[in-house]
C-alpha positions as CSV (number, residue, x, y, z in Angstrom):
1,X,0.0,0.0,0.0
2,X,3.5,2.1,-0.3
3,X,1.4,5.4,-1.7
4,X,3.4,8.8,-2.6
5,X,2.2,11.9,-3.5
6,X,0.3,14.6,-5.8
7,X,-2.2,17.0,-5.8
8,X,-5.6,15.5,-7.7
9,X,-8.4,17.9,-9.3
10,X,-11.9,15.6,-8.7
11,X,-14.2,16.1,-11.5
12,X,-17.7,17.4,-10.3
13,X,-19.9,14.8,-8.8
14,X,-23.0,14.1,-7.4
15,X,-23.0,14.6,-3.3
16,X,-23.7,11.7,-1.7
17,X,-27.2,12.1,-0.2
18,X,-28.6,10.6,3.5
19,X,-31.4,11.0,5.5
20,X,-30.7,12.4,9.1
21,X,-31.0,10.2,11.5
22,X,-33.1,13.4,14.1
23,X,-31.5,15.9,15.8
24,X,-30.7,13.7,18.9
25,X,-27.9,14.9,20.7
26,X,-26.3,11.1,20.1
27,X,-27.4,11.7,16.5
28,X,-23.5,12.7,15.4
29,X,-24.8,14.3,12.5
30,X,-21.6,16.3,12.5
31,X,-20.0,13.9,11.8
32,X,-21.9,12.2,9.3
33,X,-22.0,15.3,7.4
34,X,-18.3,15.8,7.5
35,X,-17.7,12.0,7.0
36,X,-19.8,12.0,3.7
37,X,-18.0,15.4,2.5
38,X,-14.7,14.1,2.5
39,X,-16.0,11.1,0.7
40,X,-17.3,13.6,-2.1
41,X,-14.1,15.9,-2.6
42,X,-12.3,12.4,-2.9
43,X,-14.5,11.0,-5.3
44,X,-13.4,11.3,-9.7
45,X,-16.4,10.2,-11.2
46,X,-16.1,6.0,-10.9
47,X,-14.0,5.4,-7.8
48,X,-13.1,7.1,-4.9
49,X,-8.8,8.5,-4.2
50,X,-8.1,7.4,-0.7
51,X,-7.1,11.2,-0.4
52,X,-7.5,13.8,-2.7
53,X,-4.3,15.5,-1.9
54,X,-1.9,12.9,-1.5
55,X,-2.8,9.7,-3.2
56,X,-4.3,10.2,-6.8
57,X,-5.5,6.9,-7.8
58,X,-7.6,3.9,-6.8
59,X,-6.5,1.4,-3.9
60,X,-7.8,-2.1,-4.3
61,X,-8.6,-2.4,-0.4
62,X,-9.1,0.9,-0.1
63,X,-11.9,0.6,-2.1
64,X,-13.5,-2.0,-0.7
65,X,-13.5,0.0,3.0
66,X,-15.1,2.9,1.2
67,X,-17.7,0.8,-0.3
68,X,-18.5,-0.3,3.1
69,X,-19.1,3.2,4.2
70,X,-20.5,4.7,0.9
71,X,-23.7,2.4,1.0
72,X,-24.8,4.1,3.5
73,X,-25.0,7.6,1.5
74,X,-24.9,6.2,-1.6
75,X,-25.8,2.8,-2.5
76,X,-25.2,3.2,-5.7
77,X,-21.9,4.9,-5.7
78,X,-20.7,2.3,-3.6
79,X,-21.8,-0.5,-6.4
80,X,-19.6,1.5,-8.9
81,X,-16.7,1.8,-6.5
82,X,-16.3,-1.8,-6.6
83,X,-17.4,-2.3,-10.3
84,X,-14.4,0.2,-11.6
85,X,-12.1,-1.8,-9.3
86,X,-12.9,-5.3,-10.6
87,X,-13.2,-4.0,-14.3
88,X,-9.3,-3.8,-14.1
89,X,-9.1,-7.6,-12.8
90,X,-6.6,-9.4,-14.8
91,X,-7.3,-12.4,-16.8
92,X,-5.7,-14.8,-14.4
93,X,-8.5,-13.5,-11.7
94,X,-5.9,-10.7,-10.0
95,X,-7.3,-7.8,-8.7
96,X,-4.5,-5.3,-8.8
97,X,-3.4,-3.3,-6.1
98,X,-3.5,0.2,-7.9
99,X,-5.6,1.1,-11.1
100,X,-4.0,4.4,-12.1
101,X,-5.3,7.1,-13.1
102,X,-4.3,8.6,-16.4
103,X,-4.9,12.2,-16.0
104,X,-2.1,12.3,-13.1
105,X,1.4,13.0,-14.3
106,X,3.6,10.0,-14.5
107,X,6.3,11.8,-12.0
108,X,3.5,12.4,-9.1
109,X,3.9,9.4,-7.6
110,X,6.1,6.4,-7.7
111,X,5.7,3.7,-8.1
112,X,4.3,4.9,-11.3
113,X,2.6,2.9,-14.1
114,X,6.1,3.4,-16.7
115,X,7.8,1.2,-13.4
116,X,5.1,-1.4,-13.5
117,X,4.5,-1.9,-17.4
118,X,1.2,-3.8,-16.8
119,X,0.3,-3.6,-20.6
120,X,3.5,-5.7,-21.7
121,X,5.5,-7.3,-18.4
122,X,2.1,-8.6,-17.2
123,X,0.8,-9.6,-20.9
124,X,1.3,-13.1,-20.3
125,X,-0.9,-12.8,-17.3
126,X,-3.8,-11.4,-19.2
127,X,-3.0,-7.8,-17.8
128,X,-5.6,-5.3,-19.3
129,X,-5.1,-3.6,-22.3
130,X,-7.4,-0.1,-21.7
131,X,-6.1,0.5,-18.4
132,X,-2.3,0.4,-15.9
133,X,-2.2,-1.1,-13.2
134,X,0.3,-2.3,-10.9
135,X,1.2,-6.2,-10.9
136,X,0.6,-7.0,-6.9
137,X,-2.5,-7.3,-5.1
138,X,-3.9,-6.2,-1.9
139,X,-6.1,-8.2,1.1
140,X,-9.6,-9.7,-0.6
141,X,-12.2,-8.1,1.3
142,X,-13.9,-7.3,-1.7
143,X,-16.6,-10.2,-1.8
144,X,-17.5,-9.1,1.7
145,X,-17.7,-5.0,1.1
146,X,-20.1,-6.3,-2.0
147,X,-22.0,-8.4,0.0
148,X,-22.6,-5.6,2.5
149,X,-23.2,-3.2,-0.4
150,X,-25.7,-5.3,-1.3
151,X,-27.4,-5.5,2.0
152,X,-27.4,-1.8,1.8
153,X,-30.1,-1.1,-1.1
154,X,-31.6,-4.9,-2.1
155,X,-33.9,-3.4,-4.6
156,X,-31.4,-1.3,-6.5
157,X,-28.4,-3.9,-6.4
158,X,-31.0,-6.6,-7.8
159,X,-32.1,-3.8,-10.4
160,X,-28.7,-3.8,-11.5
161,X,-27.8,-7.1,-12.1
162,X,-25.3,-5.8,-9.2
163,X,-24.3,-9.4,-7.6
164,X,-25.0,-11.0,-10.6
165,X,-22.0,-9.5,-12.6
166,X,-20.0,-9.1,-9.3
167,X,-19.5,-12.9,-8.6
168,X,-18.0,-14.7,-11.5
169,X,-15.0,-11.7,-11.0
170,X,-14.9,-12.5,-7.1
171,X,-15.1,-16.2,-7.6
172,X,-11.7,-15.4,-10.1
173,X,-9.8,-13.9,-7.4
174,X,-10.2,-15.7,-4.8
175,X,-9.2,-18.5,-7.4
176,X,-6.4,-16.7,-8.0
177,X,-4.8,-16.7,-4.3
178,X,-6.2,-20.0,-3.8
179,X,-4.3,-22.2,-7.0
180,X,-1.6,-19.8,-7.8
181,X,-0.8,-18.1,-4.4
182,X,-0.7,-21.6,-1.9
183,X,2.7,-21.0,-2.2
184,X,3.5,-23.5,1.2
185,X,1.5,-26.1,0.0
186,X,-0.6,-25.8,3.1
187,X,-3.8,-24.5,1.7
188,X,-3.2,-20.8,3.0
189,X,-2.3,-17.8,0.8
190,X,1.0,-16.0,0.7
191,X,2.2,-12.8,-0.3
192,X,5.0,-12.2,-2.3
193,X,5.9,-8.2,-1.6
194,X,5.5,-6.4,1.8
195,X,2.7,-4.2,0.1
196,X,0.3,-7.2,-0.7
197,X,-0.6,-6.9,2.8
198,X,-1.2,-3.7,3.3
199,X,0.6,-3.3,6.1
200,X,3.4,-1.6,4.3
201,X,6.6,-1.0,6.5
202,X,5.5,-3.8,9.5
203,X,8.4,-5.2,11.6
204,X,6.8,-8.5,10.5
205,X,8.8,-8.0,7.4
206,X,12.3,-6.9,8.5
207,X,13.9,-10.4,8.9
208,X,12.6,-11.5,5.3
209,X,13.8,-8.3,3.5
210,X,17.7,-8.4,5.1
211,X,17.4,-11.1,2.5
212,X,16.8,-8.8,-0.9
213,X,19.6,-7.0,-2.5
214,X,18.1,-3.0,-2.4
215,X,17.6,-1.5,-6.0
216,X,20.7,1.3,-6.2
217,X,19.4,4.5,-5.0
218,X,20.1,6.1,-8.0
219,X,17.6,3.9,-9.7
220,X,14.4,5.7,-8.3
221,X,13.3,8.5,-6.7
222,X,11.1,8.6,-3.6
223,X,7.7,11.4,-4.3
224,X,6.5,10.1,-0.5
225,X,9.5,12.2,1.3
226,X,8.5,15.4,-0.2
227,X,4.9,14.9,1.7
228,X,5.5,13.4,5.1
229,X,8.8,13.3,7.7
230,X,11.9,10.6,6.7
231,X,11.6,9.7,10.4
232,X,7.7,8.5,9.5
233,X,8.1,6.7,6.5
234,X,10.3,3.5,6.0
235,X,13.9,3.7,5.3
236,X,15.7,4.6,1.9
237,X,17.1,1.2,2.7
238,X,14.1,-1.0,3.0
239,X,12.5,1.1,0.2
240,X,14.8,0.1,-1.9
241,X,14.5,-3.4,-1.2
242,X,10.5,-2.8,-2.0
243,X,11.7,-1.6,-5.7
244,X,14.0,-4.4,-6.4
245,X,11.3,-7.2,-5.1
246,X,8.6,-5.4,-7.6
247,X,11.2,-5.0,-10.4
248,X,12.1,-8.9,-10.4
249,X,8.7,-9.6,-10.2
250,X,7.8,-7.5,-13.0
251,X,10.8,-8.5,-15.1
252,X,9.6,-12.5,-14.4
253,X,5.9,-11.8,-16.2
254,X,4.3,-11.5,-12.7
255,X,4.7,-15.1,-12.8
256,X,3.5,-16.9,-9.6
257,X,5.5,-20.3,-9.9
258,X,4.8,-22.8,-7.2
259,X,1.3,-23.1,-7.8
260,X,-0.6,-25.8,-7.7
261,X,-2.6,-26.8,-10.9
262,X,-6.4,-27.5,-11.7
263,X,-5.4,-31.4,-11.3
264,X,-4.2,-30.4,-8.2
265,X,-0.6,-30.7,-9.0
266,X,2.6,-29.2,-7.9
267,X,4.0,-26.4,-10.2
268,X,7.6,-25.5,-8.6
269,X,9.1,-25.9,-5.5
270,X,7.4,-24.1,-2.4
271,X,10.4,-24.8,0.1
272,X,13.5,-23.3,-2.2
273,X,13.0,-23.1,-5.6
274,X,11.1,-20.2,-7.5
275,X,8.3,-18.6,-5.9
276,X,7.6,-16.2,-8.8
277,X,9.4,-13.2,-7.6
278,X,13.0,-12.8,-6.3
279,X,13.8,-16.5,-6.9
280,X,11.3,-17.2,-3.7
281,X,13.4,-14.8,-1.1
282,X,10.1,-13.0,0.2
283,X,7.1,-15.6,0.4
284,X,4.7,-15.4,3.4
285,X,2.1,-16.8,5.2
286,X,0.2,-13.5,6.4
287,X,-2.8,-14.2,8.9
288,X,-5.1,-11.2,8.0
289,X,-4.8,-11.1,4.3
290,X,-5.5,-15.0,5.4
291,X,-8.4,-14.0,7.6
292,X,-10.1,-11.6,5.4
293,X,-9.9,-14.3,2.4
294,X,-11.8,-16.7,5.2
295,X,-14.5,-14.0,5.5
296,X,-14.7,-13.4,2.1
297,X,-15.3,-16.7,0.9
298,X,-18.5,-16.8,3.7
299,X,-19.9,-13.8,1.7
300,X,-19.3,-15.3,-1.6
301,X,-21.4,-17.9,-0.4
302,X,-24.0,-15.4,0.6
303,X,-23.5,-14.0,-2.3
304,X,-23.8,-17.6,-4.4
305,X,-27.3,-18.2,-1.9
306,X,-28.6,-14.8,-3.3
307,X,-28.1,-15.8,-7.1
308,X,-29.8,-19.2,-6.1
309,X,-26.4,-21.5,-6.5
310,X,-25.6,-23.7,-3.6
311,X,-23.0,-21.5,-0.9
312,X,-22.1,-24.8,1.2
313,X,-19.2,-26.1,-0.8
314,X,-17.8,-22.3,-0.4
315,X,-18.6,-21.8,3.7
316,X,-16.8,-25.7,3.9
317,X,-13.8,-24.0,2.0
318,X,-14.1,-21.5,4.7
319,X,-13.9,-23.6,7.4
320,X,-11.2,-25.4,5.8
321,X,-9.4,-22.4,5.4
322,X,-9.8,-21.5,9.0
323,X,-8.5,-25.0,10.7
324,X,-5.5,-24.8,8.3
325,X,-4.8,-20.6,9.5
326,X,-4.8,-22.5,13.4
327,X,-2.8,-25.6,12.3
328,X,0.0,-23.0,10.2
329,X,-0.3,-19.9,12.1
330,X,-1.4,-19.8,15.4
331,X,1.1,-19.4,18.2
332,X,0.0,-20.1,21.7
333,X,3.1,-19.0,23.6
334,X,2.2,-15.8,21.9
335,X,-1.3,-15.5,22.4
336,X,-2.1,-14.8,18.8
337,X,-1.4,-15.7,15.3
338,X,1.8,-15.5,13.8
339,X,3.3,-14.5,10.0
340,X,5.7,-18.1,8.6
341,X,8.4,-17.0,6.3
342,X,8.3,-20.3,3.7
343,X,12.0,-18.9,2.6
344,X,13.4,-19.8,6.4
345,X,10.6,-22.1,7.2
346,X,9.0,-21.0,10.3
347,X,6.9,-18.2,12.0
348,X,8.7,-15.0,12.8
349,X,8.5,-13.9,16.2
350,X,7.1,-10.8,15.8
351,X,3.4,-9.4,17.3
352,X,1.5,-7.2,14.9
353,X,-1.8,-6.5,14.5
354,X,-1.9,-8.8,12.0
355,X,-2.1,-11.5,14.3
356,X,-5.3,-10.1,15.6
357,X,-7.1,-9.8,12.7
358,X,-8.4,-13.6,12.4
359,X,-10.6,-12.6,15.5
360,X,-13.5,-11.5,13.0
361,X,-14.1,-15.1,11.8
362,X,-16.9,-16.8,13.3
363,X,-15.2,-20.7,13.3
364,X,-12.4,-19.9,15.4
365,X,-12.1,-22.2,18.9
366,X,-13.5,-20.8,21.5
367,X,-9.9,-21.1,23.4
368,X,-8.0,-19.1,20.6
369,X,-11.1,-16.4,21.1
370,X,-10.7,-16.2,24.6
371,X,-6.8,-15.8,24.1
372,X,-6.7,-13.1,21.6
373,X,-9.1,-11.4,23.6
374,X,-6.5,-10.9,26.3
375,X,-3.7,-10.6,24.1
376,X,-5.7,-7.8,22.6
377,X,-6.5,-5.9,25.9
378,X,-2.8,-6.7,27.4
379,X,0.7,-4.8,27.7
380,X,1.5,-5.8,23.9
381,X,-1.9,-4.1,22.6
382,X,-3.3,-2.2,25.6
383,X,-6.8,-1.5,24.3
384,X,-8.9,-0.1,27.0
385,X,-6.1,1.1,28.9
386,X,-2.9,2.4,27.5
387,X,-4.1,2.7,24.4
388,X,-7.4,4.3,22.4
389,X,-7.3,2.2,19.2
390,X,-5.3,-0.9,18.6
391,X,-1.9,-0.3,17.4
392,X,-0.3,-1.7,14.3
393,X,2.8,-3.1,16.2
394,X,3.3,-4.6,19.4
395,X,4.0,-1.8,22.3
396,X,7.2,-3.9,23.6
397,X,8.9,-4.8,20.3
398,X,11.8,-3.5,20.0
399,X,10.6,-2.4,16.1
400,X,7.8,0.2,17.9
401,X,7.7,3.4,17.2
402,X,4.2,5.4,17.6
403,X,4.1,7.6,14.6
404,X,6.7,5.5,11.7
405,X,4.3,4.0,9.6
406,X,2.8,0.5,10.3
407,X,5.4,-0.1,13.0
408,X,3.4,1.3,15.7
409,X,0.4,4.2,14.8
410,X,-3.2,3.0,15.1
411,X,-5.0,2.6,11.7
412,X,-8.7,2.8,11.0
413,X,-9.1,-0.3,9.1
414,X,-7.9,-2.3,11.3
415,X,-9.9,-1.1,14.1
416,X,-12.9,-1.5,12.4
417,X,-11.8,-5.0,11.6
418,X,-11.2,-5.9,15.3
419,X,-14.4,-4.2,16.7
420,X,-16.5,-6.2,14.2
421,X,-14.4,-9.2,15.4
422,X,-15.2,-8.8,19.1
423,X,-18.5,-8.2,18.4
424,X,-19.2,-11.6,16.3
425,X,-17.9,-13.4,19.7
426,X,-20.3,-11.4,22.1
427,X,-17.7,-8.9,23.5
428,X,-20.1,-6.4,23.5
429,X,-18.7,-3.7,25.7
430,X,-15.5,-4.3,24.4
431,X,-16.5,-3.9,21.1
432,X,-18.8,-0.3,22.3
433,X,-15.5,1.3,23.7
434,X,-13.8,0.8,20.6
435,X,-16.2,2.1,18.2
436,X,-16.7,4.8,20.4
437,X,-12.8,5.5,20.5
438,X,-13.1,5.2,16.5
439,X,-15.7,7.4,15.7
440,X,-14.1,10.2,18.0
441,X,-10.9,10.3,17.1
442,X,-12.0,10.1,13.2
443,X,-14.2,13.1,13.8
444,X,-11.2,15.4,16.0
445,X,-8.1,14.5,13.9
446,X,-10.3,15.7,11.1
447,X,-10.7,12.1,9.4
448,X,-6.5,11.1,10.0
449,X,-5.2,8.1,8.1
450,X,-3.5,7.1,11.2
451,X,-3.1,8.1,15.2
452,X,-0.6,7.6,17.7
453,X,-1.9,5.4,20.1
454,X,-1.4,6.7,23.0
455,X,-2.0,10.7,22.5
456,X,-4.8,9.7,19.3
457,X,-2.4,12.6,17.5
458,X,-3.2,12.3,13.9
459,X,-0.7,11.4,11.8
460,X,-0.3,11.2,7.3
461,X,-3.2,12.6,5.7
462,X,-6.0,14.3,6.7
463,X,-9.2,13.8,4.5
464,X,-8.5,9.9,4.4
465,X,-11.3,8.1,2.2
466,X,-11.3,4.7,4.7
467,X,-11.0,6.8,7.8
468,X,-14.4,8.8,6.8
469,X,-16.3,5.7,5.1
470,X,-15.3,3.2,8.4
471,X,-16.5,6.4,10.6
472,X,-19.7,6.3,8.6
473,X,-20.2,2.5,8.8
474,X,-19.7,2.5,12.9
475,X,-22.0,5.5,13.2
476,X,-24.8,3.6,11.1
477,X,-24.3,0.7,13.6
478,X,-24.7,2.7,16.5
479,X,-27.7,4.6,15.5
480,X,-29.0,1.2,14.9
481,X,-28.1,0.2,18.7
482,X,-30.0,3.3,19.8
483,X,-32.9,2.7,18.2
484,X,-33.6,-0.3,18.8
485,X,-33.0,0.0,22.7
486,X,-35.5,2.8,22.7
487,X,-38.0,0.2,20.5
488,X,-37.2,-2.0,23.5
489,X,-36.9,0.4,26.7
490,X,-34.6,0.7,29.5
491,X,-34.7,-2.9,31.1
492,X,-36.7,-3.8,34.5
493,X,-33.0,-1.7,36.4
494,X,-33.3,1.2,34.7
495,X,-30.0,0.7,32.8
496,X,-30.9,1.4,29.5
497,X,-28.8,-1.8,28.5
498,X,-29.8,-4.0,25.3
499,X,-28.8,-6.8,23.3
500,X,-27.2,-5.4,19.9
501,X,-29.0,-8.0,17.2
502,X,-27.6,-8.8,13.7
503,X,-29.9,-6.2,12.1
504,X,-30.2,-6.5,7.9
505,X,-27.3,-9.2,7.7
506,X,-24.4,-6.9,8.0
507,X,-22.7,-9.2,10.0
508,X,-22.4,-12.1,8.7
């Protein structure tokens, strides 16, 4: 998700429309209105910038965040969020973790689309012809956002034909990362660049880069340093080792060697030999681009159910999928789930938030539940009492540093991710305090990409598309709460307490 610079003129759009919810003093129509603005001065016309002035083109998990939150102004801007992304899927079922846009000078941000060549390097691979791209991908929680976007306006998405041209693209992708990326052999996907993840610069990556040769310096030129602090971003030195990692891939077709085949055979050789990019040096076993796969295939299955095909073979997957992210990935000493480098062949010992993220699927062992629960609200994490939203990187590594970018600041995404997740086990006060924490520190730092998590300082860009649209989602949920425990009443103590139901599906 390594995003430099530029400053982006929007074309005119429509503004995203809402009803008020009342003029309750819990109504947080402030920040609703403020929430849905930035979503409009970020928006071009078919996707939506994750901010207007420092990132000029479309994010593949980006987009599927602000889906989540655009179906609740706009239903049908939402549905076109996702449709622009997926009409730049490859023809080997990648979705592509940047779809530039061509009316943003080539030297305003970097990587740009001359580094990645899409057109010819990723020919072989069925790269698109009308539109650049990059080569890489991102986390897949795109069936889920269109499942949710669905949920949003039934009527208009089955008008559309909405699901029904959505699915046989999702049911590529996650094709895609099932045959080409099982790169361990195990059943679980692996990335093959520290950006696939999306948690760019993560300490989780620092003992499988010492292994790349860096590109020479003199061989590219960093836009992100003239927009934030060198102490903030990662170093020249690990940058460089981003470039070379995307150059070989590039240079090898985008390739993914290693893969197995539709007979179910073995292409390549997981433990040493070629992974596709770098001759195998970075190939890992991440559990949230893992965990957000799991969840995924669930709502393909919804999805499937809606379009009246059988889902059960795909929530089996699922579960499949979940007993083999345990068996591979979970770490009990640790208390949570653990990155495996296939290059060195075992996990690396480091805690990132990351290793929290499976906590949002429903098939996890009671046991493991229980224990990222406390790993969550302990001294590595602190939520609920050193800390006001979960930070990216554990607060005793060595690696942390509050404000440095994914090796320490709180994100939004992941937040969001890990109050859904506490909520789907019944940690329901848990789960309050943290969207509380999330929807006021989006509205005081003014929509931040990230916060310190201590102080809740904002840190990167202001304006941030996710930030807003995640803000938007958790504000939709709690209205919901409220009305429904007025429908109900304060219970027989006068506590005003209720139980949150599963209201329209979101949850699923």
């Amino acid at each position: 998700m390594d995003r430099s610079s530029t400053q982006l003129t929007v074309r005119p759009a429509e503004p995203a429309t809402y009803e008020p919810a009342g003029d309750s003093p819990v109504s947080g129509g402030s920040l609703r209105i403020r929430a849905a603005q930035v979503l409009d001065a970020n928006w071009t016309g078919g996707s939506t910038v994750p901010s207007r002035s420092l990132y000029p083109h479309q994010w593949s998990w980006d987009s599927a965040f602000i889906a989540i939150g655009l179906r609740h102004v706009s239903p049908l801007r939402a549905q076109t969020e996702l449709e622009t992304l997926l009409t730049a899927q490859w023809a080997d079922g990648r979705v592509p973790h940047i779809v530039f846009n061509p009316s943003v000078p080539l030297d305003a941000y970097f990587p740009s689309p001359d580094f990645w060549r899409s057109s010819t390097a990723g020919r072989a691979a069925g790269a698109p012809r009308t539109v650049q791209t990059s080569g890489i991908v991102q986390p897949p929680v795109h069936a889920l956002a269109a499942w949710l976007v669905h949920r949003a306006d039934p009527g208009l998405s089955r008008a559309r034909g909405f699901l029904a041209r959505m699915y046989p693209r999702l049911a590529a992708w996650h094709r895609y990362l099932l045959h080409r990326r099982d790169l361990g052999g195990a059943g679980l996907v692996s990335v093959v660049h520290p950006w696939e993840q999306g948690m760019d610069n993560s300490p989780c990556w620092d003992a499988p880069l010492a292994r790349i040769t860096p590109a020479p310096a003199r061989s590219f030129r960093r836009a992100d340093l003239a927009h934030g602090a060198p102490e903030d971003r990662p170093t020249d030195l690990d940058y460089g080792r981003y470039v070379r990692l995307a150059a070989d891939y590039r240079d090898a077709g985008y390739r993914d060697a290693g893969y197995r085949d539709a007979a179910g055979g073995r292409q390549g050789d997981a433990a040493g030999g070629r992974h596709g990019v770098g001759g195998g040096e970075f190939a890992v076993e991440d559990p949230a681009f893992n965990a957000l796969l799991i969840a995924s295939e669930h709502a393909l299955a919804h999805i499937a159910e809606e379009l009246g095909a059988p889902g059960a073979a795909r929530h089996s997957r699922a579960e499949r999928l979940t007993q083999a992210l345990v068996e591979r990935l979970w770490d009990p000493a640790s208390g949570m789930f653990l990155c495996r480098d296939l290059r060195a062949g075992g996990p690396i010992p480091e805690r990132s938030v990351s290793g929290l993220v499976p906590l949002l699927l429903p098939g996890l062992p009671r046991e493991i539940v229980a224990a990222l629960v406390r790993t969550l609200c302990g001294p590595h994490f602190g939520l609920g009492g050193r800390t006001r939203l979960v930070p990216s990187y554990d607060l005793l590594g060595e690696a942390f540093d509050p404000h440095r970018y994914w090796r320490g600041p709180a994100w939004f995404n992941t937040s969001w991710l890990l109050e859904r997740g506490l909520r789907v086990h019944g940690e329901r006060e848990r789960a309050d305090a943290l969207r509380a924490a999330v929807l006021h520190l989006a509205e005081v730092t003014d929509f931040a990409e990230y916060v310190d998590p201590y102080t809740g300082e904002a840190c990167g860009a202001t304006g941030f598309g996710w930030t807003a649209a995640l803000a938007l989602d958790l504000h939709h949920e709690l209205h919901k709460d409220l009305l429904k425990g007025a429908r109900e009443g304060v219970s027989e103590a006068g506590t005003g307490t209720f139980d949150r139901s599963d209201e329209g599906g979101d949850r699923a």
